[in-house]
C-alpha positions as a Markdown table, in Angstrom:
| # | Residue | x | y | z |
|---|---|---|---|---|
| 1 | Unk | 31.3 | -32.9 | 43.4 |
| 2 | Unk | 30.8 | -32.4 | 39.6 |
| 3 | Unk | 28.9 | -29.1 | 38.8 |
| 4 | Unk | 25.7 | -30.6 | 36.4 |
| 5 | Unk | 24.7 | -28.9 | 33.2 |
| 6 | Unk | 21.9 | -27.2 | 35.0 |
| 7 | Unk | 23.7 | -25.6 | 37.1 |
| 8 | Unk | 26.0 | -24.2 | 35.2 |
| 9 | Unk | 23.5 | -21.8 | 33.5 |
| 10 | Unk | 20.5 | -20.7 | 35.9 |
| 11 | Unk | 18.6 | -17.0 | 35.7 |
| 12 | Unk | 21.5 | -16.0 | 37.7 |
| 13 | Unk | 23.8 | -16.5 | 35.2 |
| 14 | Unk | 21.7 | -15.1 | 32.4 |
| 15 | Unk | 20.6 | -11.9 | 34.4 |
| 16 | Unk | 24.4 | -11.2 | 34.9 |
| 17 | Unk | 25.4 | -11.8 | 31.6 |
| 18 | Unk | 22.7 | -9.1 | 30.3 |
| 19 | Unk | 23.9 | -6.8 | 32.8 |
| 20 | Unk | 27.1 | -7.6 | 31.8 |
| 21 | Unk | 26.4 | -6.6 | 28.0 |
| 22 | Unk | 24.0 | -4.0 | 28.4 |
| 23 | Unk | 24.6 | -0.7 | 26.2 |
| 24 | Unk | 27.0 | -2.4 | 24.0 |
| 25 | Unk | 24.5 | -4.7 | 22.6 |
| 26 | Unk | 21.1 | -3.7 | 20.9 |
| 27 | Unk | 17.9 | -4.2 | 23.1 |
| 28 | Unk | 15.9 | -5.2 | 19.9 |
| 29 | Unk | 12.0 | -4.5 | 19.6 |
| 30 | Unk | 9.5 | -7.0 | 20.6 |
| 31 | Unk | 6.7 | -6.3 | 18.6 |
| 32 | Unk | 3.1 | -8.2 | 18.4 |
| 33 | Unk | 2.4 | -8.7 | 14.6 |
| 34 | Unk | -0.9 | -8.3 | 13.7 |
| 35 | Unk | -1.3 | -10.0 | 10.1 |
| 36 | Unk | 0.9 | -12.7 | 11.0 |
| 37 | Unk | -1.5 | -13.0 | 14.1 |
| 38 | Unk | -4.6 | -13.6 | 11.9 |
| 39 | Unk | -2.5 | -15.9 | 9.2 |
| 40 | Unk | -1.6 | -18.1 | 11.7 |
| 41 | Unk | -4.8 | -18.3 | 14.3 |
| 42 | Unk | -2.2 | -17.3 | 17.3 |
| 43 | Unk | -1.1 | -14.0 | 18.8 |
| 44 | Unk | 2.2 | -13.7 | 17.0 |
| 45 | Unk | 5.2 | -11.5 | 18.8 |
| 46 | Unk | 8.5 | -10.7 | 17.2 |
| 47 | Unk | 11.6 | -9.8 | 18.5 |
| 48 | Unk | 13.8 | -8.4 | 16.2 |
| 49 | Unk | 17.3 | -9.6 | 16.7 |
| 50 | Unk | 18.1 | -8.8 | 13.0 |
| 51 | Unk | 17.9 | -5.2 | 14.4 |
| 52 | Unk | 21.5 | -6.0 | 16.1 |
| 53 | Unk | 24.6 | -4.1 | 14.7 |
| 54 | Unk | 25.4 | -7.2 | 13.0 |
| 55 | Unk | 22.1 | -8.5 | 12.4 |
| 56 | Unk | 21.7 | -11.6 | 14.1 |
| 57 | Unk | 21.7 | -12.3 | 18.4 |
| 58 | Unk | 24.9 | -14.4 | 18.3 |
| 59 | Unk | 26.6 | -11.0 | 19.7 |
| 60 | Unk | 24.8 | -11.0 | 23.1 |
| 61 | Unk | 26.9 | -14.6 | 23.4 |
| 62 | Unk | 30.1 | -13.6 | 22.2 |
| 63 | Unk | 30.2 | -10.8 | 24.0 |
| 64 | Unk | 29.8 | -11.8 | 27.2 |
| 65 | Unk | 32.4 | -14.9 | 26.6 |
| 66 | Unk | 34.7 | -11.9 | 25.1 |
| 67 | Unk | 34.4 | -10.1 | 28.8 |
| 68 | Unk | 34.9 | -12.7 | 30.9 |
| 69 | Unk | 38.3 | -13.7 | 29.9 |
| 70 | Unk | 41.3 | -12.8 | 31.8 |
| 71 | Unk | 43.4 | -9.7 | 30.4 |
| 72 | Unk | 46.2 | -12.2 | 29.3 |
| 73 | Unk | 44.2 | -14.4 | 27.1 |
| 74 | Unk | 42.5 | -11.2 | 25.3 |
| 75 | Unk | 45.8 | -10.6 | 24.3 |
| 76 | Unk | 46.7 | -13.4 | 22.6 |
| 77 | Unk | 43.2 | -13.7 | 20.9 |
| 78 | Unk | 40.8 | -15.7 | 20.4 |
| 79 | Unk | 39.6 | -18.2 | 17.8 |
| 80 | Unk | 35.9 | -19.6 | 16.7 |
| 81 | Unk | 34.5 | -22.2 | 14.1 |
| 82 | Unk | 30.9 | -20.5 | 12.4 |
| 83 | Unk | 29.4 | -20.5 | 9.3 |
| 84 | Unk | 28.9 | -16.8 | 9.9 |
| 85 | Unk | 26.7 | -15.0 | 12.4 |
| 86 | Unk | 28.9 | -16.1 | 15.8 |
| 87 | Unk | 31.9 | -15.5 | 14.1 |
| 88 | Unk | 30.5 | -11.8 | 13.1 |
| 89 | Unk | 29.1 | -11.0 | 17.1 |
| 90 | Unk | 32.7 | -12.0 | 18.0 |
| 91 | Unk | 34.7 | -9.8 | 15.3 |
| 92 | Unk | 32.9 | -6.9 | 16.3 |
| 93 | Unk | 33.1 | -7.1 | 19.8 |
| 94 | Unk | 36.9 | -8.6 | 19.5 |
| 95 | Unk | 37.7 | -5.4 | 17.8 |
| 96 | Unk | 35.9 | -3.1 | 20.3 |
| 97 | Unk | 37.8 | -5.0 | 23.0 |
| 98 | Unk | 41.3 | -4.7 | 21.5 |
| 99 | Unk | 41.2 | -8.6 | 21.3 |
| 100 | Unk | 42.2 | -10.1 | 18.3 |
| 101 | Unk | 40.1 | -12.6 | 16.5 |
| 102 | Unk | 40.5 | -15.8 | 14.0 |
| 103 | Unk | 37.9 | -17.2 | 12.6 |
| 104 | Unk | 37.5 | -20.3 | 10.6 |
| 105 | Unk | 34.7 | -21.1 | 8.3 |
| 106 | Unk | 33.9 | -23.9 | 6.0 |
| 107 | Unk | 34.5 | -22.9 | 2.1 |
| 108 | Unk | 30.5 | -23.0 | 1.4 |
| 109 | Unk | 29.7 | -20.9 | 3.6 |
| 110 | Unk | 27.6 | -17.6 | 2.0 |
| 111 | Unk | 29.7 | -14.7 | 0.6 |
| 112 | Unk | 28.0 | -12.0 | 2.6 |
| 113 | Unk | 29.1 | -13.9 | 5.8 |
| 114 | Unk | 32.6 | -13.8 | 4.9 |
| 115 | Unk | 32.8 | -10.7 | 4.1 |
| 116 | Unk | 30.9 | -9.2 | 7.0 |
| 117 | Unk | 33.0 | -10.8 | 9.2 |
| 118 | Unk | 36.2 | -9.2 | 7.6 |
| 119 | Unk | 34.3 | -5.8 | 7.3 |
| 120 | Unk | 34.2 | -6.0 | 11.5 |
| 121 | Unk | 37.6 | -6.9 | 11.9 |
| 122 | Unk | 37.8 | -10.6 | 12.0 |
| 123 | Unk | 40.5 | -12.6 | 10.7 |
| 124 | Unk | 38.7 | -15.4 | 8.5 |
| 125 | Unk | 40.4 | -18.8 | 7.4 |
| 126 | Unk | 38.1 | -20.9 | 4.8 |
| 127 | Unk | 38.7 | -24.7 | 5.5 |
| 128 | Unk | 36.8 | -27.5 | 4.9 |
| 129 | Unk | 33.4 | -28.1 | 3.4 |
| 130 | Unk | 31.0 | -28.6 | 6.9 |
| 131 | Unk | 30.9 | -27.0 | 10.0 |
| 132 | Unk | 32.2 | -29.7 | 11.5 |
| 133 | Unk | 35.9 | -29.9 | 8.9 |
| 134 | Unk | 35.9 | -26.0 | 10.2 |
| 135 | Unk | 35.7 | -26.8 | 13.9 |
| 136 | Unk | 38.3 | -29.2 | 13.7 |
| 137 | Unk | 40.5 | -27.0 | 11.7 |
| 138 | Unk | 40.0 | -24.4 | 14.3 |
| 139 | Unk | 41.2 | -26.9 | 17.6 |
| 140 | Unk | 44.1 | -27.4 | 15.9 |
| 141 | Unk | 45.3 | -23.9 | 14.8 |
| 142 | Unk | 43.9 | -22.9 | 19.2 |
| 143 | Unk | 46.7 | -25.1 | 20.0 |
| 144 | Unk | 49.2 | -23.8 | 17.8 |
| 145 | Unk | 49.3 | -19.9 | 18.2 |
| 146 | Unk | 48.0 | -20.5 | 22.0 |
| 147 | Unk | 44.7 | -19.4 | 21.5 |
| 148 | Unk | 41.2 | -19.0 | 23.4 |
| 149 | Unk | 38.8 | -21.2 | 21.8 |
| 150 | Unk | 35.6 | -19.9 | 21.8 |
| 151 | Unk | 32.4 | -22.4 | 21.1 |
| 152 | Unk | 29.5 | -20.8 | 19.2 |
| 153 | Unk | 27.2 | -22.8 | 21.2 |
| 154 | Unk | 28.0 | -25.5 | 23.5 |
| 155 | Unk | 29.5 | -23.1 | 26.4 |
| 156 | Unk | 27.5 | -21.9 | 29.5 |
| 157 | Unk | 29.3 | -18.3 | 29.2 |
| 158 | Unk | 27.7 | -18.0 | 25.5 |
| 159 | Unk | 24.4 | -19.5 | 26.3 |
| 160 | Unk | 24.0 | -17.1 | 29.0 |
| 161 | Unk | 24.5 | -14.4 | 27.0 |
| 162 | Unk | 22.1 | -15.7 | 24.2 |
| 163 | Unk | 19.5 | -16.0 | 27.5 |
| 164 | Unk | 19.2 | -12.0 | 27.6 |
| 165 | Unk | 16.8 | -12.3 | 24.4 |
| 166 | Unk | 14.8 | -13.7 | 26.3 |
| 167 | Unk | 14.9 | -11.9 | 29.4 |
| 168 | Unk | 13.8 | -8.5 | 27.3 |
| 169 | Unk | 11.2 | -10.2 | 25.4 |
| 170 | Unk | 9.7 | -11.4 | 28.6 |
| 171 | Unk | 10.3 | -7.8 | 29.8 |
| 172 | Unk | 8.6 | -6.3 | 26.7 |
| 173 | Unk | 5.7 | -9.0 | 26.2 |
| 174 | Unk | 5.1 | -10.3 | 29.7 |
| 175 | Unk | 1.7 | -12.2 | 28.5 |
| 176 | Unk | 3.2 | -15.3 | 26.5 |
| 177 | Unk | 2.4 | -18.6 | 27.1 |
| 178 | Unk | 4.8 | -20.2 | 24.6 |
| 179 | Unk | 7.8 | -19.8 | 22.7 |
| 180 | Unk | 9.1 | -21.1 | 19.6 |
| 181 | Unk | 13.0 | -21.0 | 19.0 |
| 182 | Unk | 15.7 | -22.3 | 16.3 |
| 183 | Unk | 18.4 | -24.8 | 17.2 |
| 184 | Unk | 21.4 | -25.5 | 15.7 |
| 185 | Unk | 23.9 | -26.3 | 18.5 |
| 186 | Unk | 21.5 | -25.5 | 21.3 |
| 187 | Unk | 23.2 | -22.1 | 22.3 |
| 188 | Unk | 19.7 | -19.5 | 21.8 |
| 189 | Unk | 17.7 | -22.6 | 22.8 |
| 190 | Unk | 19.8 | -23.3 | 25.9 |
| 191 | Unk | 19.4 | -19.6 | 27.2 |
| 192 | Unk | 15.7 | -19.1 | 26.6 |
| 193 | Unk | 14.4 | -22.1 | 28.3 |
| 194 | Unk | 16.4 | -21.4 | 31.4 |
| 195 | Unk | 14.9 | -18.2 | 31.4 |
| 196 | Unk | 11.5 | -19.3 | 30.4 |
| 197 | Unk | 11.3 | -22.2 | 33.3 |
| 198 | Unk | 12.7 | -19.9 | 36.0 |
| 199 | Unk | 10.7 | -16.8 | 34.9 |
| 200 | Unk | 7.6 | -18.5 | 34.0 |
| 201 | Unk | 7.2 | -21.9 | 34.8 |
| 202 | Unk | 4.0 | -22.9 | 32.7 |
| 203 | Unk | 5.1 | -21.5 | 29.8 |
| 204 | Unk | 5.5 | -23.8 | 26.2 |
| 205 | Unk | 8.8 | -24.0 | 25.5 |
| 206 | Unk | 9.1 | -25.5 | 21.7 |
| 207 | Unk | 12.4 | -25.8 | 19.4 |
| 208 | Unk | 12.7 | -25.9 | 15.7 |
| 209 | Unk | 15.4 | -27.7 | 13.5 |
| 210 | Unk | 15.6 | -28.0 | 10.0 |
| 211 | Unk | 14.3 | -31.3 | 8.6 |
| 212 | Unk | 17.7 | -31.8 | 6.3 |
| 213 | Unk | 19.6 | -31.0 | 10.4 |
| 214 | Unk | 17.3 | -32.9 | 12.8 |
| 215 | Unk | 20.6 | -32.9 | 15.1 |
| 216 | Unk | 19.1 | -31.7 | 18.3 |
| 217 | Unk | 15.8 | -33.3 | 17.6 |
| 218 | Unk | 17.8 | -36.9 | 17.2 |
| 219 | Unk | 19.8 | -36.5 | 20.4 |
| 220 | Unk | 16.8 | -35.8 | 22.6 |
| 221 | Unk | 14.6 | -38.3 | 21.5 |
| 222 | Unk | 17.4 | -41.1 | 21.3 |
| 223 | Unk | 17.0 | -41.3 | 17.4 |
| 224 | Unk | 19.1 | -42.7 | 14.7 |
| 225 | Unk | 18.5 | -39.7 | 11.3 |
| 226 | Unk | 20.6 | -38.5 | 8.7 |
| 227 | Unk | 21.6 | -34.8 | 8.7 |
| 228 | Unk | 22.9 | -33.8 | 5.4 |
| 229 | Unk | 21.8 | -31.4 | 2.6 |
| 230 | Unk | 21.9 | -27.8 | 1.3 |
| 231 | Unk | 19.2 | -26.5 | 3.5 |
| 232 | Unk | 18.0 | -22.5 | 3.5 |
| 233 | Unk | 18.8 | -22.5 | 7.2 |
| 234 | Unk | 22.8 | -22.9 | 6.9 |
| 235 | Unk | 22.9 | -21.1 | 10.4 |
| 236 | Unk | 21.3 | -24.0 | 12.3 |
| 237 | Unk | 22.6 | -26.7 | 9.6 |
| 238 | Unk | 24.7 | -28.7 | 13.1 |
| 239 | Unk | 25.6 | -31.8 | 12.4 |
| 240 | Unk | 26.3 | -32.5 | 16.6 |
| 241 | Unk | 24.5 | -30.6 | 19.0 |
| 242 | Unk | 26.2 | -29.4 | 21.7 |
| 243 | Unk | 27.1 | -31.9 | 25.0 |
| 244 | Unk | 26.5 | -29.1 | 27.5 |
| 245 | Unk | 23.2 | -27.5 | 25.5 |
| 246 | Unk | 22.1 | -31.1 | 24.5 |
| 247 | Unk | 21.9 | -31.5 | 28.5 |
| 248 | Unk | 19.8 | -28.1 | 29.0 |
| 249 | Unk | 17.8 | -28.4 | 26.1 |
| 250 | Unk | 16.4 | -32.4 | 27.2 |
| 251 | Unk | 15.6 | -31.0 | 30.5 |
| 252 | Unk | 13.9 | -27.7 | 29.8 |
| 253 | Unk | 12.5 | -28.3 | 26.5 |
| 254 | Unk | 8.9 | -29.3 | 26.2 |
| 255 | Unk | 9.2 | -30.3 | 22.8 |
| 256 | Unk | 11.5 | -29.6 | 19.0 |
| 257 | Unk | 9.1 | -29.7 | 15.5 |
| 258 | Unk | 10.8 | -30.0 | 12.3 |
| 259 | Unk | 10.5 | -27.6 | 9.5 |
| 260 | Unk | 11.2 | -28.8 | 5.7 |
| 261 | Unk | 12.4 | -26.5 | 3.0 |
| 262 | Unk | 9.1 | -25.0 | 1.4 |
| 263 | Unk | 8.0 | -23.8 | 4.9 |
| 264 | Unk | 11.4 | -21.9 | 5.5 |
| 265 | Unk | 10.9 | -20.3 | 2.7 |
| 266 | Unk | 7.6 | -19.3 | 2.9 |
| 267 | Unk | 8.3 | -18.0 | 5.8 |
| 268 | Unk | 11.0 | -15.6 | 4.9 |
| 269 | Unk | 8.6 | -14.2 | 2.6 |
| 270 | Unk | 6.6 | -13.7 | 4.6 |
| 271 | Unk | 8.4 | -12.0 | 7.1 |
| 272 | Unk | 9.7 | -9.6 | 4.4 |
| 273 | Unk | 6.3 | -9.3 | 2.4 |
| 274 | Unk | 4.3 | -8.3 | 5.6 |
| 275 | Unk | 6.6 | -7.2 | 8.3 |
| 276 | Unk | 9.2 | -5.5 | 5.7 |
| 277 | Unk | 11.9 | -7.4 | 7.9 |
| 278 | Unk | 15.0 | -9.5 | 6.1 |
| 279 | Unk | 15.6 | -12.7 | 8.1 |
| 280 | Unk | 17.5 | -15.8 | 7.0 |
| 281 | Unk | 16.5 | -18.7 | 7.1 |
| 282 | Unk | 17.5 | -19.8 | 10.4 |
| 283 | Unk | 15.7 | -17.0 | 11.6 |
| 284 | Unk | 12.3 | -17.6 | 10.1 |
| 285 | Unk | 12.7 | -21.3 | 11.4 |
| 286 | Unk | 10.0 | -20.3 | 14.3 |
| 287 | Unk | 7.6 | -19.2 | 12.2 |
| 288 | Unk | 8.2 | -21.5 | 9.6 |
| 289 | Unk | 7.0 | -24.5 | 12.7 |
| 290 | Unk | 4.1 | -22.2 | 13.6 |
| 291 | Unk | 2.9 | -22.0 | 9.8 |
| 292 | Unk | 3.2 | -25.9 | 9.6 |
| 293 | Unk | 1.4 | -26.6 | 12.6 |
| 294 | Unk | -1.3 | -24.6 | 12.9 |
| 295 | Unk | -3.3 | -26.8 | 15.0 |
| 296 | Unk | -0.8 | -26.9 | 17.6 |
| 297 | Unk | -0.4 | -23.3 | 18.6 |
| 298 | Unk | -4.3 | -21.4 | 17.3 |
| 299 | Unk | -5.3 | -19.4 | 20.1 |
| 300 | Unk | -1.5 | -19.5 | 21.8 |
| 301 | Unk | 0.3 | -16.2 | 22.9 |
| 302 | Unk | 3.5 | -16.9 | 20.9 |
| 303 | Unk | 6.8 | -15.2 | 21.0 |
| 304 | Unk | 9.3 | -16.2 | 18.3 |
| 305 | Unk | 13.2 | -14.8 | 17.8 |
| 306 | Unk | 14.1 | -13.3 | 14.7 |
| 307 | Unk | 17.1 | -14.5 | 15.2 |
| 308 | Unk | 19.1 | -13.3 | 12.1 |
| 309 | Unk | 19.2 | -11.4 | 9.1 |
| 310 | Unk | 22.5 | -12.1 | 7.0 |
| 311 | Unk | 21.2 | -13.4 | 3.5 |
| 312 | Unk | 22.9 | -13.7 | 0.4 |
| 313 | Unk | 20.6 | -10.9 | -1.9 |
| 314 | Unk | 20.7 | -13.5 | -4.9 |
| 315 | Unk | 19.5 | -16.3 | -2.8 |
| 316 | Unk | 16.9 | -13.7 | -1.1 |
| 317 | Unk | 15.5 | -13.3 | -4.6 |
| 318 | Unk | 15.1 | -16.5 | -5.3 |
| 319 | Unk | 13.3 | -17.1 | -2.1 |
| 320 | Unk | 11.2 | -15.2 | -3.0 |
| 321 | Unk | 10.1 | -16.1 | -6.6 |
| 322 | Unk | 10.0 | -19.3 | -5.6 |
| 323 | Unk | 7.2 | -18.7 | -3.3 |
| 324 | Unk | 5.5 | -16.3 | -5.9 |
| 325 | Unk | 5.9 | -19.6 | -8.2 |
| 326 | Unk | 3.7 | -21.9 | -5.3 |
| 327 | Unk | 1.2 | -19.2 | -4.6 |
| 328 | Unk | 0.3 | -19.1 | -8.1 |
| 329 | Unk | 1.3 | -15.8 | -9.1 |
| 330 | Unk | 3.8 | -17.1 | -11.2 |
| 331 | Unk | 4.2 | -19.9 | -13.4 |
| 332 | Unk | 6.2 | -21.6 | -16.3 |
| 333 | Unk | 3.8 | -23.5 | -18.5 |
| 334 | Unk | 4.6 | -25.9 | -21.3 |
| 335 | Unk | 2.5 | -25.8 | -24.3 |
| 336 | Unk | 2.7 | -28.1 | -27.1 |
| 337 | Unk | 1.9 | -26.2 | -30.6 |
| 338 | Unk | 2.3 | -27.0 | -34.3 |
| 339 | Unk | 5.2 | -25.3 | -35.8 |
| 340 | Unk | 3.5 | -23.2 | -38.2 |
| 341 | Unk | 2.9 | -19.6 | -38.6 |
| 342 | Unk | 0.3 | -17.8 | -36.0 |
| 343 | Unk | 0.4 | -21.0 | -33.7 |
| 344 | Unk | 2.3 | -18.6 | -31.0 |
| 345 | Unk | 0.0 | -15.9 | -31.6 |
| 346 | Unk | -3.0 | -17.3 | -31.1 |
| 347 | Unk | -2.0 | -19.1 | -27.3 |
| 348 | Unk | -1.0 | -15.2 | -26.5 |
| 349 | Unk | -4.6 | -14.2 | -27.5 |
| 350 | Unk | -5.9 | -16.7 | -24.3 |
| 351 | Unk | -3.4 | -15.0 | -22.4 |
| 352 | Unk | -4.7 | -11.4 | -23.2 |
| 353 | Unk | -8.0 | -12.8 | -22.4 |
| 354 | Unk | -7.6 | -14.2 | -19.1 |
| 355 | Unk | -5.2 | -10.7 | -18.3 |
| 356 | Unk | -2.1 | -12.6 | -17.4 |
| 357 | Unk | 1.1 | -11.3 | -18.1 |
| 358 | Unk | 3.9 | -13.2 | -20.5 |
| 359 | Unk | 7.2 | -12.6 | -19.0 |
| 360 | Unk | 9.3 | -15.0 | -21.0 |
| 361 | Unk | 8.7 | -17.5 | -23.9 |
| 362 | Unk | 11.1 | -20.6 | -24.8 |
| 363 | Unk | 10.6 | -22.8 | -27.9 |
| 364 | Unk | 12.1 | -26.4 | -28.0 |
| 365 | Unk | 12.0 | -27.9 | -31.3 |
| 366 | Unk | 15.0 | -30.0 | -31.8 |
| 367 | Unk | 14.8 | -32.0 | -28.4 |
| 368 | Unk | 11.7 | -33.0 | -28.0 |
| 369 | Unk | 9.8 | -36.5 | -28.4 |
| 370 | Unk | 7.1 | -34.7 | -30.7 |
| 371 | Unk | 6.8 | -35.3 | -34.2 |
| 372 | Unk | 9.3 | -33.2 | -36.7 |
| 373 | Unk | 6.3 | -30.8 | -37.1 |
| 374 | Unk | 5.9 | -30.5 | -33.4 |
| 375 | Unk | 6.6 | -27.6 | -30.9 |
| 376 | Unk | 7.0 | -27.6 | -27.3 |
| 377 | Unk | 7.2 | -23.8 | -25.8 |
| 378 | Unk | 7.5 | -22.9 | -22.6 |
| 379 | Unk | 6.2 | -19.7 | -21.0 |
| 380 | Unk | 6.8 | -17.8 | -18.0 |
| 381 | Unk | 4.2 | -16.0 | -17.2 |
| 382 | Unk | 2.8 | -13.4 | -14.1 |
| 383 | Unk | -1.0 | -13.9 | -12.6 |
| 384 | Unk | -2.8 | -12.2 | -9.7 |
| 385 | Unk | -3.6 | -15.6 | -8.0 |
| 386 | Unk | -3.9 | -18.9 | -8.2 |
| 387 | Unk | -7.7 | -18.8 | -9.7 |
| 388 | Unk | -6.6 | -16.4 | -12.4 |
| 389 | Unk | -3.8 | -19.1 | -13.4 |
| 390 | Unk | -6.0 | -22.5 | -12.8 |
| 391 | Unk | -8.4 | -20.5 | -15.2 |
| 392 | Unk | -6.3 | -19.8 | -17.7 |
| 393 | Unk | -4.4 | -23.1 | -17.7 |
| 394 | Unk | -8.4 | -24.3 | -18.2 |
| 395 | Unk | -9.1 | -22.1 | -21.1 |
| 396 | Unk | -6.1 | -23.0 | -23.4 |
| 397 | Unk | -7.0 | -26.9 | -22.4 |
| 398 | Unk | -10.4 | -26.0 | -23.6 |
| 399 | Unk | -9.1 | -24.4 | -27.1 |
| 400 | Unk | -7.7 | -27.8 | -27.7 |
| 401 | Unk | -4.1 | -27.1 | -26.2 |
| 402 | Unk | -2.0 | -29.8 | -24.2 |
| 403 | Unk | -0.8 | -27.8 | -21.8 |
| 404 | Unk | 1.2 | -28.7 | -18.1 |
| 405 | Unk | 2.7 | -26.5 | -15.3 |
| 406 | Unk | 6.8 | -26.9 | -15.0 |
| 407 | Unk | 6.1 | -27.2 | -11.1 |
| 408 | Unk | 8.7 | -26.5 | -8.2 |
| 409 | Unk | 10.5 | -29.3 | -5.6 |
């Protein structure tokens, strides 16, 4: 008889996986945020899986592949496809084990991944622009130098291990009543629901995807959608979900939301802003569904996985000044002046008024569709809020100014 999805991954699998890893992987904090709780209207717990030695909880599932393979096949190696955190759990824990490790990643995939993975002792080949061009690239070279493939996400060994998150955050927060975890391939997802359904029953189990990757989301609900695009959360950007987790996930899963863009963003702000924690974006994708639904989950005890914290520092930045930009507290505005002597100076006076800082000014005179005589400057500027702005944007409208805000995607 043909062993089923389900039960090739129980709580028996998961509890021997964690025993399996314990002491050579981080037990991460679970911790109950307390502004985050009042932001969001639900009772907001944390575990911190960027805490891991390699900042994300792809680890836990690598390892536990790592020591379940016979002696013989550690010593020819092994071989992964990842856009970055699986492929870093594995390096690590390859080079621990004495077991050497190739990884293939696509070419776009960020700097800082890359070179984390070399830092732990990971051998990394860049081919092909997607996940997908990478994976394939990897089958082939498994067959030539007779290696161990191993899947970041569609294999009961790795899912099992990826189940120990949840079996400490259960431990260390025993009152949720939901859960709200990223998928990519289905891997974290996978492990946490088996957990969550044999450990407690009634609890709301709820997965996220990126609106750009609605892969998982798509397969479950027998839909037809597009994945494509540059999305913030390149660590669940799957074009095809896993078989084996697509399997899992249909029958344990109550439910997958879709996050777009803004909300990933805001949410790793947010996470660094109030929590002083660095996630990426796949690992603000729970939140990021929690902020956008607000309805759904007020008054729920929620438990969400940080899942990861390897972000490129430039793109951190402008993460972060982006959201700065929507709340208001900074702005580019485009002015239209006469190009005549004092013009500039007397806008900067409304500024002084209203107290808002001028970071940067821009004049445009050349290609514009003003009049010769015409002036279009733009200028970047710092406010406390939103209010402050809206009132000075009203004031230099009210001196006679035409005057719009250069507003974000």
């Amino acid at each position: 008889m043909t062993e089923s999805a389900t039960d090739r991954l129980t709580i028996d699998h998961i509890r021997a996986a964690a025993d399996r890893i314990r002491g050579a992987v981080v037990h991460t904090p679970t911790m109950h945020s307390i502004t985050l709780s009042e932001i969001t209207g639900a009772q907001i717990w944390l575990k911190f899986e960027n805490q891991q030695f390699t900042a994300a909880y792809k680890e836990r599932g690598a390892l536990n592949a790592l020591l379940l393979l016979p002696q013989h096949k550690r010593q020819q190696g092994v071989i992964a496809a990842s856009a970055g955190n699986h492929s870093q759990g594995l390096s690590y824990h390859g080079r621990r084990l004495g077991v050497p490790v190739t990884i293939v990643m696509p070419r776009t995939t960020p700097t800082v991944k890359v070179m984390q993975t070399e830092a732990v002792g990971g051998n990394v080949v860049l081919h092909g622009e997607t996940y997908d061009d990478a994976y394939a690239h990897a089958l082939k070279l498994e067959q030539e130098r007779g290696l161990t493939f191993v899947h970041p996400f569609d294999d009961p060994d790795v899912a099992a291990g990826q189940g120990s998150v949840a079996l400490e955050m259960f431990a260390d927060a025993p009152d949720l009543d939901c859960i709200v975890t990223p998928i990519g391939g289905g891997g974290l997802m996978s492990g946490m629901a088996t957990a969550a359904r044999a450990l407690k029953p009634d609890m709301e189990v709820i997965g996220v995807q990126a609106e750009l990757y609605p892969s998982m989301y798509a397969r479950v609900k027998g839909r037809n959608m597009d994945c494509g695009g540059d999305s913030l959360a390149e660590g669940i950007s799957v074009k095809a979900p896993g078989e084996f987790t697509s399997r899992i996930i249909a029958e344990r899963v109550d439910d997958i939301l879709l996050v777009n863009e803004a909300a990933l963003e805001k949410a790793v702000s947010l996470l660094l802003q109030i929590e002083k924690t660095v996630v990426e974006g796949a690992g603000a994708a729970g939140l990021a569904a929690v902020l956008a639904n607000p309805e759904r989950f007020t008054g729920k005890k929620i438990g969400l996985v940080l899942c990861g914290g390897n972000i490129d520092t430039r793109l951190l930045a402008n993460v972060l000044l982006r959201d700065l930009a929507r709340e208001g507290r900074l702005a580019r505005l485009r002015v239209t002046l006469q190009d005549r002597p004092g013009a500039l100076y007397k806008v900067m006076g409304v500024f002084d008024d209203h107290n808002v800082n001028i970071i940067e000014i821009y004049h445009q005179r050349v290609f514009t569709s003003l009049p010769a005589k015409g002036l279009i400057t733009d200028i970047e500027c710092e406010a406390r809020d939103r209010t402050q702005l809206d009132s000075l944007i009203a004031a230099l409208r009210a001196a006679g100014y035409t005057v719009n805000q250069v507003e974000l995607n």
